[in-house]
Steps between C-alpha positions, in 0.01 A plus 500: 500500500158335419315673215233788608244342303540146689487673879156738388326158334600335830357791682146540300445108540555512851257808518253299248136480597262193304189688587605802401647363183113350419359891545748664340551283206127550423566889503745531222363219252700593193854355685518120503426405902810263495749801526359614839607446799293673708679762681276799672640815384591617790744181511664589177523874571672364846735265322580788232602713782728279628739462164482851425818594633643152330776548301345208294205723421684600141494129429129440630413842248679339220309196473284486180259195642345389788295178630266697689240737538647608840817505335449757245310677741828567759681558182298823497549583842864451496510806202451747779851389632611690167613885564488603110224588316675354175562163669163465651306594115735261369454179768131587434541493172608160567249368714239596323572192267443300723189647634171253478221612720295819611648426832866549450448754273332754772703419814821590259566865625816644533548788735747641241197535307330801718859693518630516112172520327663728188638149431235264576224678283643404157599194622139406608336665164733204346398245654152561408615443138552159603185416400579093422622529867189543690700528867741745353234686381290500842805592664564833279130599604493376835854704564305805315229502779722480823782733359329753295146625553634765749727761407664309250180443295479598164165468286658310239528172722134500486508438107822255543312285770216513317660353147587189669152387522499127378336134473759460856233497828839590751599783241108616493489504889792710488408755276131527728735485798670788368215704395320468835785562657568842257098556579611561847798665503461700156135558488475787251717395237378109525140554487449580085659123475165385695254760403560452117548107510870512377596148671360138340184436639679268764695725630289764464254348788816313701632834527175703676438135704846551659482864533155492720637190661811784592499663866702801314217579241254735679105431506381767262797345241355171593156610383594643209690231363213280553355704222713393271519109522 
């Protein structure tokens, strides 16, 4: 039986794109260019799909390096073929490693995620310990913000997103991310952070530009954070 990782690379160069590798190269600029391919993500979501009832996927999950972007990125996909929580935390766990770019780091999203979040809260608070992992560390916030400013919010995530401020721009955009994102959806209990100027200075304004840039934040909201740029 050929290897799983030889069919998908065959699959992703057919499905490889030279003008799309030139744009989307110039998107992600802190991976070197020379481990793209090229693949829309569409492609690679397609080409995920079709191994995900593989019994090779275990052996595909268990690889601790790839050649390319594209590659790490169906890694990802292929952890939603995983039906435990426990297995999915750890192959993310695992991936994270080998995680590079903003890029990779936001389209990895297990569905797991949204179904067992007693699990996936501390797990995320860990990773943004990570701090001389800057990816592992956007990932704990960015999983934060999708997972857990609804009914699973708790005001302390505010404070924990908050403390991982740092000199790292794609951690920074994160934590404003966040923020805006908490701005919309928590409103009440987010607003001291930007009245009272608790955020770095960068952050601070990243985090109202997003937020009136946001369909979800109202006009009046909109005004008044204006107010306190």
């Amino acid at each position: 039986m050929i290897p799983i990782e030889q069919e998908i690379r065959a699959q992703l160069l057919a499905a490889a794109d030279a003008d799309y590798h030139a744009f989307h190269t110039g998107l992600v600029p802190t991976a070197d260019p020379a481990r793209f391919l090229g693949v829309r993500l569409p492609a690679q979501r397609k080409i995920a799909k079709a191994f995900a009832k593989d019994v090779r996927v275990v052996d595909y999950l268990a690889l601790t390096r790839h050649d390319y972007y594209e590659e790490v990125n169906i890694h990802g996909f292929l952890i939603d073929s995983l039906a435990d929580i426990s297995d999915c935390l750890a192959a993310v766990e695992a991936l994270l490693a080998q995680i590079d770019n903003w890029a990779t780091c936001d389209t990895l999203s297990p569905r797991l995620f949204k179904q067992h979040p007693a699990a996936v809260e501390p797990a995320a608070l860990a990773w943004m310990q990570e701090m001389a992992a800057p990816y592992t560390v956007r990932f704990g916030i960015v999983t934060l913000m999708r997972h857990f400013l609804g009914v699973d919010f708790r005001e302390t995530h505010l404070a924990a997103v908050a403390a991982c401020c740092s000199e790292e721009y794609y951690v920074n955009m994160a934590v404003a991310w966040y923020f805006a994102t908490a701005l919309a959806k928590q409103w009440e209990t987010t607003l001291p952070w930007i009245a009272e100027h608790r955020l770095p200075d960068w952050t601070h304004r990243k985090t109202i530009q997003k937020a009136i840039e946001s369909y979800r934040v109202t006009p009046e909201q909109k005004a008044l954070l204006k107010t306190y740029r």
